[in-house]
Backbone as XML, in Angstrom:
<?xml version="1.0"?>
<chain id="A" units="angstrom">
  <residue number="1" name="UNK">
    <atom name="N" x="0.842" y="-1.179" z="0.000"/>
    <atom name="CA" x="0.000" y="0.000" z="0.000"/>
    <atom name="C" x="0.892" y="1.248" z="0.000"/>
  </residue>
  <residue number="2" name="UNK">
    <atom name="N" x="0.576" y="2.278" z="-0.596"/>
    <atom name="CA" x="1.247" y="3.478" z="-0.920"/>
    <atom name="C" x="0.679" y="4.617" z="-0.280"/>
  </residue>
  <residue number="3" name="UNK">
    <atom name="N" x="1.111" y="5.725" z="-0.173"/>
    <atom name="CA" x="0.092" y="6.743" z="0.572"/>
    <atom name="C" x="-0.407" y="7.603" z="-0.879"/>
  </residue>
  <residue number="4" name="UNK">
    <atom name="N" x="-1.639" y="8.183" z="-0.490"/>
    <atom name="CA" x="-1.814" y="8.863" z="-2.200"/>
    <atom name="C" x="-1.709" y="10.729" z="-1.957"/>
  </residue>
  <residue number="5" name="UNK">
    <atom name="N" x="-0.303" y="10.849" z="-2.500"/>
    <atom name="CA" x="0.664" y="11.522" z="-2.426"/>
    <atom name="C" x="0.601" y="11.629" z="-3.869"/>
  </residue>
  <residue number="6" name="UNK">
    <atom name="N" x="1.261" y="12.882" z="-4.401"/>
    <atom name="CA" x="1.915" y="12.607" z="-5.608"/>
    <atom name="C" x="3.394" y="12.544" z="-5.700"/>
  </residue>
  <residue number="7" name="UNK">
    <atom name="N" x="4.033" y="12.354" z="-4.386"/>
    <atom name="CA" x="5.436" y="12.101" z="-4.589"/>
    <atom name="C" x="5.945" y="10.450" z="-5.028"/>
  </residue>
  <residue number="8" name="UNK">
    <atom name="N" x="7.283" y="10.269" z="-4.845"/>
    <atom name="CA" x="7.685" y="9.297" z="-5.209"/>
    <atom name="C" x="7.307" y="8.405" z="-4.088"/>
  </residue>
  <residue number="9" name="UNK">
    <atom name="N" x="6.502" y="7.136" z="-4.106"/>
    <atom name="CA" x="6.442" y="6.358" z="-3.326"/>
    <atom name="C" x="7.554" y="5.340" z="-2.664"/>
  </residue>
  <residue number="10" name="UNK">
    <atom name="N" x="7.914" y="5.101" z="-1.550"/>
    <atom name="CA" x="8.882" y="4.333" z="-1.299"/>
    <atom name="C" x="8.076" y="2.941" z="-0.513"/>
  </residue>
  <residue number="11" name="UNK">
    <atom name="N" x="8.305" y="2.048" z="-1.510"/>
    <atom name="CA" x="7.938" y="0.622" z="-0.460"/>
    <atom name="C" x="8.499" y="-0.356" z="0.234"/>
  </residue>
  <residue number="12" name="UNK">
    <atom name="N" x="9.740" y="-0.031" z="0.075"/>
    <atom name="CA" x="10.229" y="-1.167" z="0.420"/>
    <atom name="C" x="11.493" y="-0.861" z="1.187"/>
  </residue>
  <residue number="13" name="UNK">
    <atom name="N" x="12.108" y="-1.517" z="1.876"/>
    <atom name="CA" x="13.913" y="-0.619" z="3.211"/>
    <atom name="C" x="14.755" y="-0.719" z="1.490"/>
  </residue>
  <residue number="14" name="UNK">
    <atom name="N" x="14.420" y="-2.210" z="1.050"/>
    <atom name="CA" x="15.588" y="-2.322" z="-0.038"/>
    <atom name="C" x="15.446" y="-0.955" z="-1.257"/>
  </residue>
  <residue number="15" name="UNK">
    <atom name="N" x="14.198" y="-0.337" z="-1.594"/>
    <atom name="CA" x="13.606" y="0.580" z="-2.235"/>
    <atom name="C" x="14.621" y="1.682" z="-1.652"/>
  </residue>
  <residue number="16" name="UNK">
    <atom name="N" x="14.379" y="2.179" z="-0.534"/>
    <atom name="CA" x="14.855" y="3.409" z="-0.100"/>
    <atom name="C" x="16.249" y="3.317" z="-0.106"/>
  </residue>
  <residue number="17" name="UNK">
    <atom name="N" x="16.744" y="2.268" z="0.270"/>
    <atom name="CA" x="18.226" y="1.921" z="-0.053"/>
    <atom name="C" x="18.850" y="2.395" z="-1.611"/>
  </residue>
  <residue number="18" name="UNK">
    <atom name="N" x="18.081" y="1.906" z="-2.557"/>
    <atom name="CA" x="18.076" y="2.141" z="-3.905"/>
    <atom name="C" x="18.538" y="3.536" z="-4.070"/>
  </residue>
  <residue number="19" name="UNK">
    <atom name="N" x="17.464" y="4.053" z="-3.842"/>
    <atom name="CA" x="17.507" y="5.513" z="-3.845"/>
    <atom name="C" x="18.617" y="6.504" z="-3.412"/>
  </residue>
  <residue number="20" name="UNK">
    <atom name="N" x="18.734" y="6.271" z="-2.205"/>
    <atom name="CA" x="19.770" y="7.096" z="-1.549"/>
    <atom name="C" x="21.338" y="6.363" z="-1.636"/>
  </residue>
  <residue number="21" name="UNK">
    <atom name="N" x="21.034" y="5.611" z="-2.676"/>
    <atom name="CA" x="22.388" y="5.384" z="-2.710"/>
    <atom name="C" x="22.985" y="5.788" z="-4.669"/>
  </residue>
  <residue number="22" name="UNK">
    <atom name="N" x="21.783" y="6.093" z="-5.228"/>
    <atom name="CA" x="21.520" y="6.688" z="-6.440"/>
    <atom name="C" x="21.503" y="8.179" z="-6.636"/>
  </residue>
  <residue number="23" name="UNK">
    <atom name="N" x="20.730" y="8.685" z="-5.412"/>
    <atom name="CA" x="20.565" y="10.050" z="-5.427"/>
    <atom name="C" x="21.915" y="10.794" z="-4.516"/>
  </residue>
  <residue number="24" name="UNK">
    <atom name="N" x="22.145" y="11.940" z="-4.996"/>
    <atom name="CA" x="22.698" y="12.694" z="-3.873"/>
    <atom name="C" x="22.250" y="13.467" z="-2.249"/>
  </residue>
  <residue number="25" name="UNK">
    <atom name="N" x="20.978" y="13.770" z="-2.610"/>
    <atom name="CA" x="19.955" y="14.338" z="-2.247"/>
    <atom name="C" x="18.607" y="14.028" z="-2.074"/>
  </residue>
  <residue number="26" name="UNK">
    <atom name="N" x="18.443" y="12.729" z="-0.262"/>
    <atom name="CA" x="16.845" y="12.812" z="-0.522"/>
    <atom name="C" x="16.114" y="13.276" z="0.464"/>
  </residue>
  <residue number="27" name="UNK">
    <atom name="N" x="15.083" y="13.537" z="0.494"/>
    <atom name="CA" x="13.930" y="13.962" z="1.399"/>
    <atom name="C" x="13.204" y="13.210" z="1.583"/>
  </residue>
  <residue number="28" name="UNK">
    <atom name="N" x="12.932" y="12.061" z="2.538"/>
    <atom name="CA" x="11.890" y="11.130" z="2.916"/>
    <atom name="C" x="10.708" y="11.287" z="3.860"/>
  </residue>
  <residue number="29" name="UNK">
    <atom name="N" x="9.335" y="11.517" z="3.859"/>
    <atom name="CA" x="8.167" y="12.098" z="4.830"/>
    <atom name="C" x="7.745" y="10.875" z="5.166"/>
  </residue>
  <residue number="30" name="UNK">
    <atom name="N" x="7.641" y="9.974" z="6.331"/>
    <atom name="CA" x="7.295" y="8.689" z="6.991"/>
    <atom name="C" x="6.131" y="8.914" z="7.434"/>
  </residue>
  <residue number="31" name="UNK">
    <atom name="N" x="5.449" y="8.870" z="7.073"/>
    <atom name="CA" x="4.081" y="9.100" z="7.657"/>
    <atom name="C" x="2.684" y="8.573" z="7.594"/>
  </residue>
  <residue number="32" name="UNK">
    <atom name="N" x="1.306" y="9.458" z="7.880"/>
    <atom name="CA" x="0.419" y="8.418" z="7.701"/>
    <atom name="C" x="-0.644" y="9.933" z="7.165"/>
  </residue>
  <residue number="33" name="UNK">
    <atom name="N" x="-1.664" y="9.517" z="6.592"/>
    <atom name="CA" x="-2.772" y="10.598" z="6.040"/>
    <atom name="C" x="-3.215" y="11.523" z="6.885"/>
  </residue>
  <residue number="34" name="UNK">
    <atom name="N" x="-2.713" y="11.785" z="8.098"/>
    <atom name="CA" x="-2.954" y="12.570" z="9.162"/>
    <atom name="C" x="-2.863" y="13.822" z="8.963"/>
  </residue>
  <residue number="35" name="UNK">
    <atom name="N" x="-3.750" y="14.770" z="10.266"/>
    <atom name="CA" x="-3.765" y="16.384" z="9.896"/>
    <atom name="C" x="-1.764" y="16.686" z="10.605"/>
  </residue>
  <residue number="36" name="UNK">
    <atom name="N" x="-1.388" y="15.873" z="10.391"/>
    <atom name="CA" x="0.452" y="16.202" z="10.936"/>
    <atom name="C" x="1.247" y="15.824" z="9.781"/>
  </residue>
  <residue number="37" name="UNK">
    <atom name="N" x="1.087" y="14.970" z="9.175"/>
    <atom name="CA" x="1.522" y="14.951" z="7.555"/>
    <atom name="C" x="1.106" y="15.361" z="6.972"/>
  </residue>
  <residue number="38" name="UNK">
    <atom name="N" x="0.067" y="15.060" z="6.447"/>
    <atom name="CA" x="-0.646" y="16.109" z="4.908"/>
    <atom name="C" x="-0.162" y="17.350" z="4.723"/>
  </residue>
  <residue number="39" name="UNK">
    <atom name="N" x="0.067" y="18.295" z="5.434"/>
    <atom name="CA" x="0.800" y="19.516" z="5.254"/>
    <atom name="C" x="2.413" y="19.500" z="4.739"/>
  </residue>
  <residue number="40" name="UNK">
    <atom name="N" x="2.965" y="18.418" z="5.508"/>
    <atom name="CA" x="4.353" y="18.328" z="4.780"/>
    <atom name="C" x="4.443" y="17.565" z="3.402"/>
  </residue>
  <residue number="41" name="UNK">
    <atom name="N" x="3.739" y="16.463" z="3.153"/>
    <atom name="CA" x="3.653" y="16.160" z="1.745"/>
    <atom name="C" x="3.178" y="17.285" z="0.722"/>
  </residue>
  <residue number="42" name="UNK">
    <atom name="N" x="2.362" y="18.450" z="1.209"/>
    <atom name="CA" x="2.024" y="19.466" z="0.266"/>
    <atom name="C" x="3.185" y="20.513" z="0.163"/>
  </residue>
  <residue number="43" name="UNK">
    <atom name="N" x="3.919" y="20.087" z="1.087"/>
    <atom name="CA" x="4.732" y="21.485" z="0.943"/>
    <atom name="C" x="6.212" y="20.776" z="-0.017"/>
  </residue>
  <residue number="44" name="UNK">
    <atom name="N" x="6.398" y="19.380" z="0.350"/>
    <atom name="CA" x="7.032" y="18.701" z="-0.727"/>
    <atom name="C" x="6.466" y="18.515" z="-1.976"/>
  </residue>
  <residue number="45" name="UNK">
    <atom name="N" x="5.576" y="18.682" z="-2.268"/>
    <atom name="CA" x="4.677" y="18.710" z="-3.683"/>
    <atom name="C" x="5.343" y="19.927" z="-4.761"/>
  </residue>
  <residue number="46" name="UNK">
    <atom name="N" x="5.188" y="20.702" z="-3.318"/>
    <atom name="CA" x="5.626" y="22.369" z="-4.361"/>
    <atom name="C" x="6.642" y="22.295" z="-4.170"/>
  </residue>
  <residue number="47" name="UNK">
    <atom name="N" x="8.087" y="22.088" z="-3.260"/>
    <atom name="CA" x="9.003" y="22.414" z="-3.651"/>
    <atom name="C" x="9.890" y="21.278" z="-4.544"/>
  </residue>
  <residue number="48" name="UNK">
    <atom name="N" x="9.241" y="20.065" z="-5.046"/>
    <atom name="CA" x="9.840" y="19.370" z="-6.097"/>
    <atom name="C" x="10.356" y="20.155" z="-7.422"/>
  </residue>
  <residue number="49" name="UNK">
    <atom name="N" x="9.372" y="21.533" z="-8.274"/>
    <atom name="CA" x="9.975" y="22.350" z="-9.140"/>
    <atom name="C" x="10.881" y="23.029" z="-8.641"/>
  </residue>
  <residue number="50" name="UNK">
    <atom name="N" x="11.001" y="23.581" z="-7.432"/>
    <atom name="CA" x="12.129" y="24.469" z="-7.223"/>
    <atom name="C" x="13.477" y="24.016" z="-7.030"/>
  </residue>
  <residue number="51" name="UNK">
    <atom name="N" x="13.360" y="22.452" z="-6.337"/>
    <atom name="CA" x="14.545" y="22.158" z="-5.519"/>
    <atom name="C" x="14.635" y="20.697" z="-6.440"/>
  </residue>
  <residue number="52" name="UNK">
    <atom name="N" x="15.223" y="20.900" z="-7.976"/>
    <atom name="CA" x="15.244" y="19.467" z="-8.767"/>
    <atom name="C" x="16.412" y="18.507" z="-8.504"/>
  </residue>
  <residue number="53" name="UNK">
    <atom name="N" x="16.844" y="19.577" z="-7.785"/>
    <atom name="CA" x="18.143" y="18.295" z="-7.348"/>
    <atom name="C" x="18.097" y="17.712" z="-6.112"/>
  </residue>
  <residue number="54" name="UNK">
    <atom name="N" x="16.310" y="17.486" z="-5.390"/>
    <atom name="CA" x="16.480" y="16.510" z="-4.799"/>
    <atom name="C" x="15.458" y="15.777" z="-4.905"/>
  </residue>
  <residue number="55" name="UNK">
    <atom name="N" x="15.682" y="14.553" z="-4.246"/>
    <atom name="CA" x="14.701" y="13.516" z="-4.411"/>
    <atom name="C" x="13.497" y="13.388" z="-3.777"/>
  </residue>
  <residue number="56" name="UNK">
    <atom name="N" x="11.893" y="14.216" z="-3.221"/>
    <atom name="CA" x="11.223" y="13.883" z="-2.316"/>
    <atom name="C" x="10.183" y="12.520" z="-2.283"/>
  </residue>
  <residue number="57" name="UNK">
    <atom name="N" x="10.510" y="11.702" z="-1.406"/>
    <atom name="CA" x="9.619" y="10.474" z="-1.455"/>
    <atom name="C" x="8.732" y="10.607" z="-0.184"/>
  </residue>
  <residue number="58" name="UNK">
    <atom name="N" x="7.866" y="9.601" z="-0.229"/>
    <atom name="CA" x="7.052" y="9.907" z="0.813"/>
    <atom name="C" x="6.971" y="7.884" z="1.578"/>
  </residue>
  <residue number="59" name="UNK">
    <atom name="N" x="6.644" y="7.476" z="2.420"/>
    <atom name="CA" x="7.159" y="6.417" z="2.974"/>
    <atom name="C" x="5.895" y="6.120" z="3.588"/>
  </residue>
  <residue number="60" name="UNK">
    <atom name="N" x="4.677" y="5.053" z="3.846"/>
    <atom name="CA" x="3.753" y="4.627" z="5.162"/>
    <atom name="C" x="4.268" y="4.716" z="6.056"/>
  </residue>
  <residue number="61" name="UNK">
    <atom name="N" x="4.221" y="5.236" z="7.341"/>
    <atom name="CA" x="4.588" y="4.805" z="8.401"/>
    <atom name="C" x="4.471" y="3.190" z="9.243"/>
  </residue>
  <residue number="62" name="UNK">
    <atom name="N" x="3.167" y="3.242" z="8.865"/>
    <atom name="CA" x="2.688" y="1.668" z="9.113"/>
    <atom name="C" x="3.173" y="0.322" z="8.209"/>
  </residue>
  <residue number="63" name="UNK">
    <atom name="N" x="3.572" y="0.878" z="7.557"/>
    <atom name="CA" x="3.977" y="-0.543" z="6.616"/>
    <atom name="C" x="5.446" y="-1.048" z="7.476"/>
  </residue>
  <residue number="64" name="UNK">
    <atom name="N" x="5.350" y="-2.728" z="7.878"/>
    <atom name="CA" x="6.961" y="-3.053" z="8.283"/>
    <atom name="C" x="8.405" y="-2.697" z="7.478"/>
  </residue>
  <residue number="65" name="UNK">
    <atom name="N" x="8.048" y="-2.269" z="6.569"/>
    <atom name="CA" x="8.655" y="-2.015" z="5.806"/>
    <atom name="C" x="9.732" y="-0.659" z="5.788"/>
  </residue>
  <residue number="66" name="UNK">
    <atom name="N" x="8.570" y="0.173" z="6.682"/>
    <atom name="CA" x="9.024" y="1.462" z="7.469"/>
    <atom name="C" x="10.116" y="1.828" z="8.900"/>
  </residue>
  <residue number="67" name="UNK">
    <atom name="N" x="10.626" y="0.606" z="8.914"/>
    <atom name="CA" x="11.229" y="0.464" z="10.375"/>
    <atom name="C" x="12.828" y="0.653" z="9.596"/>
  </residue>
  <residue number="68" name="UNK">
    <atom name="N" x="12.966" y="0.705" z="8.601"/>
    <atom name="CA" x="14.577" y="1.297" z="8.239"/>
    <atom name="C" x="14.397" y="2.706" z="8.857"/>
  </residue>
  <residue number="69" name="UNK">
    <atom name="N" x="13.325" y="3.796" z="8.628"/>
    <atom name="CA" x="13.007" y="5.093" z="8.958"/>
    <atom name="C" x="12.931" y="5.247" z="10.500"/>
  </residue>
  <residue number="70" name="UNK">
    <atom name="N" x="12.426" y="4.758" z="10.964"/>
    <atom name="CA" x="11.505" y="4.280" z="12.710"/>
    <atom name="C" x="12.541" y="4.195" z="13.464"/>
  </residue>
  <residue number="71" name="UNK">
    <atom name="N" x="13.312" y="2.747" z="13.041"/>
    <atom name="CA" x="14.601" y="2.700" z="14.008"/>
    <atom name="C" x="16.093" y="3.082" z="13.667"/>
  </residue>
  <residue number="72" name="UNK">
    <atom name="N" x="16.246" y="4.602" z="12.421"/>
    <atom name="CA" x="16.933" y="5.249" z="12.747"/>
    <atom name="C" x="17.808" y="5.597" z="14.313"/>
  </residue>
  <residue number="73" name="UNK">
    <atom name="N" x="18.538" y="5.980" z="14.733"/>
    <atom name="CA" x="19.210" y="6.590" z="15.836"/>
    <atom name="C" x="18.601" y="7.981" z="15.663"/>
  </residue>
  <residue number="74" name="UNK">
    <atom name="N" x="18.530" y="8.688" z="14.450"/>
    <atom name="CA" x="18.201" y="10.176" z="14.358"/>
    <atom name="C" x="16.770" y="9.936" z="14.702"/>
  </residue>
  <residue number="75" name="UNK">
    <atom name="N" x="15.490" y="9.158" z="14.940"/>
    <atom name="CA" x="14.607" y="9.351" z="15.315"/>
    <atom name="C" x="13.943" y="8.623" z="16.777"/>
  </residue>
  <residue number="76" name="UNK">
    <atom name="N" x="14.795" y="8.194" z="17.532"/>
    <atom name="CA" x="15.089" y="7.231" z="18.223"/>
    <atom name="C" x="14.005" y="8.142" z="19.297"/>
  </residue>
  <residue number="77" name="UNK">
    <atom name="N" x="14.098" y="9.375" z="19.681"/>
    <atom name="CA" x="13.212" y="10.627" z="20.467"/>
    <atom name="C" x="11.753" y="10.870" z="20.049"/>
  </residue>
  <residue number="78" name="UNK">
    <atom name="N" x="11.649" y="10.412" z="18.771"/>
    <atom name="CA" x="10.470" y="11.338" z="18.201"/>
    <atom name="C" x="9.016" y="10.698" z="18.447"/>
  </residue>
  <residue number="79" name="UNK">
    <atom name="N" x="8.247" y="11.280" z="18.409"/>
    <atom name="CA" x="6.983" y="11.057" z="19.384"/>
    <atom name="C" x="5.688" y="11.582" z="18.416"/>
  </residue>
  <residue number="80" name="UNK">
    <atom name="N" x="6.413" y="12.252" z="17.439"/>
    <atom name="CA" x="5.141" y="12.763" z="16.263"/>
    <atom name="C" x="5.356" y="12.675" z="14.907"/>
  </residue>
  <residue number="81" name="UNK">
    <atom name="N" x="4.003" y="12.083" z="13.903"/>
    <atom name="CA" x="4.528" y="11.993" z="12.418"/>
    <atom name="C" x="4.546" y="13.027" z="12.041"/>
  </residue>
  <residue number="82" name="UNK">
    <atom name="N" x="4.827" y="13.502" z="10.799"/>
    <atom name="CA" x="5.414" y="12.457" z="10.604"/>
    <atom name="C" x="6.910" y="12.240" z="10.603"/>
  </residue>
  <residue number="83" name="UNK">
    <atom name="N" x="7.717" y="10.979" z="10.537"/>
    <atom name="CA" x="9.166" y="11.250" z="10.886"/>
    <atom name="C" x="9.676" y="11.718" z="9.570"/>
  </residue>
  <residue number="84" name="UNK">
    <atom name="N" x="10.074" y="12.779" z="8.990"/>
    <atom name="CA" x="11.416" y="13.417" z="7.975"/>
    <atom name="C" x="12.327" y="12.990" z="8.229"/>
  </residue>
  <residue number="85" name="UNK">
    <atom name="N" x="13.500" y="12.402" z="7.322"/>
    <atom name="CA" x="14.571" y="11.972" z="7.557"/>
    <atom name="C" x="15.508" y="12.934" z="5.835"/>
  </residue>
  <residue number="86" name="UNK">
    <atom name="N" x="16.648" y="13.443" z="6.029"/>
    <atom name="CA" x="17.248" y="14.256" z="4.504"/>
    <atom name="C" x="18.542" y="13.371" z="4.336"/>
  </residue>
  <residue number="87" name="UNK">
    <atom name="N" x="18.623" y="12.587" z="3.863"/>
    <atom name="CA" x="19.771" y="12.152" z="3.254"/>
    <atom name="C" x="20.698" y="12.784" z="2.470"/>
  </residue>
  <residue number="88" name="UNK">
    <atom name="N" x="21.996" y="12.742" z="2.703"/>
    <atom name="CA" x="22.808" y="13.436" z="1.579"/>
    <atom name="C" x="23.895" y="12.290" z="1.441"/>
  </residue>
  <residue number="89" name="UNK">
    <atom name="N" x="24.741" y="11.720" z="0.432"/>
    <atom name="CA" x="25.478" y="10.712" z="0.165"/>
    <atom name="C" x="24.945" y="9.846" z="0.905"/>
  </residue>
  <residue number="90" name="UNK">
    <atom name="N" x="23.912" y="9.071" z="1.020"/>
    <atom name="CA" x="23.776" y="7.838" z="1.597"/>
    <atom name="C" x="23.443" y="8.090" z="3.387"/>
  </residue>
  <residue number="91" name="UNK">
    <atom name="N" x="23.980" y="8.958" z="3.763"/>
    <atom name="CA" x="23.754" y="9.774" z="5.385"/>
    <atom name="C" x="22.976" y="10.429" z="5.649"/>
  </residue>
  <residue number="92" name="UNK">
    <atom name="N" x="22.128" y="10.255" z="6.819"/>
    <atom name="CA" x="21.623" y="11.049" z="7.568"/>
    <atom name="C" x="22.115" y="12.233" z="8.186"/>
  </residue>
  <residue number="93" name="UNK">
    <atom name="N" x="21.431" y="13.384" z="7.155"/>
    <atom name="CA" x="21.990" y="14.815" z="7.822"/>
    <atom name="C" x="21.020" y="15.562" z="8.188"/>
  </residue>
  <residue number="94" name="UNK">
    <atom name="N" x="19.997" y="14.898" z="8.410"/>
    <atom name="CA" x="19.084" y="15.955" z="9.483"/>
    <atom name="C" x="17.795" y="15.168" z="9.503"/>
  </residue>
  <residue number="95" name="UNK">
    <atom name="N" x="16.863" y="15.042" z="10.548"/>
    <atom name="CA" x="15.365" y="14.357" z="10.788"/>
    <atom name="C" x="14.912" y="15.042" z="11.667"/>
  </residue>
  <residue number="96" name="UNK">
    <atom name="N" x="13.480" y="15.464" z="11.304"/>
    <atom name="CA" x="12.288" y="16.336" z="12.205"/>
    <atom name="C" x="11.454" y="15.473" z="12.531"/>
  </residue>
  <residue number="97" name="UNK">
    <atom name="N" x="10.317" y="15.431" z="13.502"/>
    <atom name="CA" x="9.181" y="15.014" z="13.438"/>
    <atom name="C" x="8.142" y="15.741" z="13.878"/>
  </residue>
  <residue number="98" name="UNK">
    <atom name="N" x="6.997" y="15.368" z="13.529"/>
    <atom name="CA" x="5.788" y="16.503" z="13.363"/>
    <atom name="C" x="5.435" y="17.677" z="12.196"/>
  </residue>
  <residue number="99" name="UNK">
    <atom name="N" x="4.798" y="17.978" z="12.548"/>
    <atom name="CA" x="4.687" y="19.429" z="11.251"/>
    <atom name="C" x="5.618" y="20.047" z="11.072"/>
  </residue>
  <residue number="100" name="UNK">
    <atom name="N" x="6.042" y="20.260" z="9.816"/>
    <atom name="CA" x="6.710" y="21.238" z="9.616"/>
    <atom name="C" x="6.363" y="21.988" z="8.519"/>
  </residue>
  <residue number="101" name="UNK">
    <atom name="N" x="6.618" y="23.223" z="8.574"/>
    <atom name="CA" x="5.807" y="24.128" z="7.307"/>
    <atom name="C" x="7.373" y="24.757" z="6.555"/>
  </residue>
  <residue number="102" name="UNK">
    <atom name="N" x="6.916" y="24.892" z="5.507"/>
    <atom name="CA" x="8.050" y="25.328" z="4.073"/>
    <atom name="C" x="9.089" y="25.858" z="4.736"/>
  </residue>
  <residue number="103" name="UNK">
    <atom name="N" x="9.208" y="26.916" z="5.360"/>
    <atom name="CA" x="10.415" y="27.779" z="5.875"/>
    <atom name="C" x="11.375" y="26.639" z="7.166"/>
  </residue>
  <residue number="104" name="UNK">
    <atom name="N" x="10.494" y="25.936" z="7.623"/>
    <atom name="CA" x="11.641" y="25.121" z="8.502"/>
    <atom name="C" x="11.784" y="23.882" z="7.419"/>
  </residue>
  <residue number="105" name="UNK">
    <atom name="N" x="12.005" y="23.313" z="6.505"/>
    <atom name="CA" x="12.226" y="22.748" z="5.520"/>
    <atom name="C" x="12.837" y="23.098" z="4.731"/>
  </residue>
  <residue number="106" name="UNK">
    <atom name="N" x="12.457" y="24.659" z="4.080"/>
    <atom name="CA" x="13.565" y="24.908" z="3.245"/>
    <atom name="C" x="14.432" y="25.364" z="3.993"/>
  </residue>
  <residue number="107" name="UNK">
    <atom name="N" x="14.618" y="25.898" z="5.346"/>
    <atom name="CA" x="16.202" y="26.045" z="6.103"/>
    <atom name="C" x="17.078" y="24.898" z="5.779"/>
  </residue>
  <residue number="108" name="UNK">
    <atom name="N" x="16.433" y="23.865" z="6.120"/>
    <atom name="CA" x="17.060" y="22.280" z="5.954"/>
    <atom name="C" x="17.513" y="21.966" z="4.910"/>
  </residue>
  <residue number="109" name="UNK">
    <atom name="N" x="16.501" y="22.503" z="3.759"/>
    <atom name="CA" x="17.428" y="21.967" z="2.538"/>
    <atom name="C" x="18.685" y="22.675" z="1.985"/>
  </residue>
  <residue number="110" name="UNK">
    <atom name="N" x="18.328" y="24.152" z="2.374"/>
    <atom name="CA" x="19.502" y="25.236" z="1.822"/>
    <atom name="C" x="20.323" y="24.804" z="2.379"/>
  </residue>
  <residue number="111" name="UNK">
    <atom name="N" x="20.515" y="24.204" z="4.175"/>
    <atom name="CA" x="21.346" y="24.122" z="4.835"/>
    <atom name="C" x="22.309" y="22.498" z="4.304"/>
  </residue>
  <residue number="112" name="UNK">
    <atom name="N" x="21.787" y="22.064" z="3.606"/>
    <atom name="CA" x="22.347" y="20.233" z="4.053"/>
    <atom name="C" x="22.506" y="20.559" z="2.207"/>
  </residue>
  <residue number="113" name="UNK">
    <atom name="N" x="21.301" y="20.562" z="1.169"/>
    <atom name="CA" x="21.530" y="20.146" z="0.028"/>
    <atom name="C" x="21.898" y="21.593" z="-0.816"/>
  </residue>
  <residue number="114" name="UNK">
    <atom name="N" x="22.483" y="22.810" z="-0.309"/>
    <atom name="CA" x="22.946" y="23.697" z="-0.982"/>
    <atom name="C" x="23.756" y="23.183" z="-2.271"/>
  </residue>
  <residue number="115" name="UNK">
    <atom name="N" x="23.255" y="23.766" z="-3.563"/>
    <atom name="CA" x="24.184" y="23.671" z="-4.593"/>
    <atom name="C" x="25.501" y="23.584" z="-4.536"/>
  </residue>
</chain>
C-alpha cells in the first residue's frame, strides 16, 4: 500500500536503499494521512519544481517495511509523524518530526543540500 501523495512512493527498506544510494539528495516524509503529515507532503509537492536536485519520497509509516526510517538513531526521540529523515550521500543529515511548514524545511534543505 502506498500513501496517495503525488510524490515518489517508497515501499520497500531495499527501495529506499536504492535511492539514496543513487541520489545525492533525498527527502523522505514517513508518515500516515494525518492532519500532521498532509501539510508536509504538500509542501514537498511544491518544492519538487524548485529544488530538482532533490529527491522527495514519501514512505507509510505503518507498513513493516518502514522500520529502516523508525529505528533510525536520528529518530530514536520522536513522538510525532510524521518522521522526515534528509539524506545526503547515503547519510543522515538531518530528521524532524511533526509538522513542519516550508520555511523550517527549506532552512534544511539550503542548509544540508545547498548547490
Amino acid at each position: 500500500m502506498v500513501l496517495p501523495t503525488p510524490l515518489k512512493h517508497v515501499e520497500t527498506a531495499d527501495h529506499l536503499n536504492k535511492i539514496i544510494s543513487e541520489k545525492e539528495n533525498v527527502m523522505v516524509c514517513c508518515g500516515r494521512m494525518g492532519p500532521m503529515c498532509i501539510p508536509v507532503y504538500g509542501v514537498m509537492e511544491e518544492l519538487q519544481e524548485e529544488y530538482k536536485h532533490v529527491e522527495f519520497c514519501d514512505m507509510l509509516f505503518d507498513s513493516p517495511e518502514a522500520h529502516i526510517i523508525r529505528n533510525l538513531p536520528e529518530c530514536s526521540n520522536f513522538m510525532g509523524l510524521p518522521f522526515t529523515v534528509y539524506y545526503k550521500n547515503g547519510k543522515v543529515v538531518a530528521a524532524t518530526s511533526s509538522i513542519q511548514n516550508r520555511d523550517q524545511i527549506t532552512n534544511i534543505l539550503d542548509k544540508e543540500f545547498s548547490k
